[in-house]
N, C-alpha and C positions, 0 to 999 in steps of 0.2 A: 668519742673518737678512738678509744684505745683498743676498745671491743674489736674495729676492723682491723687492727697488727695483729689479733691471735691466727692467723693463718701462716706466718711467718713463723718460722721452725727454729730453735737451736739460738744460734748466735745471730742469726740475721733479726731476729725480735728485739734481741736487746738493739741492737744497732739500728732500726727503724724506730726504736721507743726513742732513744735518747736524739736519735736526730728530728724527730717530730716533736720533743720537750724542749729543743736548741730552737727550734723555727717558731713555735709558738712563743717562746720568753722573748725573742728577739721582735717578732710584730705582734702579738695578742699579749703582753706580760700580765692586763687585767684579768684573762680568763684563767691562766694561772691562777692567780690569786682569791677566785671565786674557786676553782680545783680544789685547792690547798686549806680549805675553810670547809669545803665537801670533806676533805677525807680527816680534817681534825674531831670534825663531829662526829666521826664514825670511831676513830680514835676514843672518844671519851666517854660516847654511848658504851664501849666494847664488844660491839658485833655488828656484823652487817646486814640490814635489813633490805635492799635492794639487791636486784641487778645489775643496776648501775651502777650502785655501792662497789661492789662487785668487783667489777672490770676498775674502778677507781682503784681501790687497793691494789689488785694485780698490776697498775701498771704502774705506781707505784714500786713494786717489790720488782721490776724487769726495772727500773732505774737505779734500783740498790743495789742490786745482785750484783758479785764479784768485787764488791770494798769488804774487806773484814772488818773495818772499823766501823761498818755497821750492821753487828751481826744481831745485837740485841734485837733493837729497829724490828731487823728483818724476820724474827721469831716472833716476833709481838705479831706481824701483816698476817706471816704465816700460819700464825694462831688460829687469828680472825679468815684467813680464806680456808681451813681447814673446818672449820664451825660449819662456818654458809656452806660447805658444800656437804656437809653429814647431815643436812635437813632434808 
């Protein structure tokens, strides 16, 4: 799903990610929770081997972006989508 928000620009991306991450915790929170198991293993692997992978991180890093207090976080994602895309 998060692949189809990349056409939303600027501030309107964050604002459709995190209210499409509000809609789904609130009636799908298992699919969450299969997500969040997807992007730990890519976590641990240290790089991303998909597509999908991919857009997982990215949308990801559109839910962090603008908290400083997760700035580490957000260097480690951006590590990982800086890699995947110099292949």
């Amino acid at each position: 799903m998060p692949e189809m928000f990349e056409g939303a620009k600027g501030e309107w991306q964050l604002t459709v990610n995190r209210a499409w991450h509000e809609a789904t915790m609130a009636n799908y929170p298992e699919f969450l929770a299969a997500e969040k198991l997807r992007l730990v293993k890519v976590l641990e692997r240290g790089r991303i081997k998909t597509e999908a992978e991919f857009y997982r991180v990215r949308h990801e890093v559109d839910l962090l972006e603008g908290r400083p207090e997760l700035h580490e976080e957000l260097h480690k994602l951006y590590n990982l989508i800086d890699a995947y895309e110099a292949r």
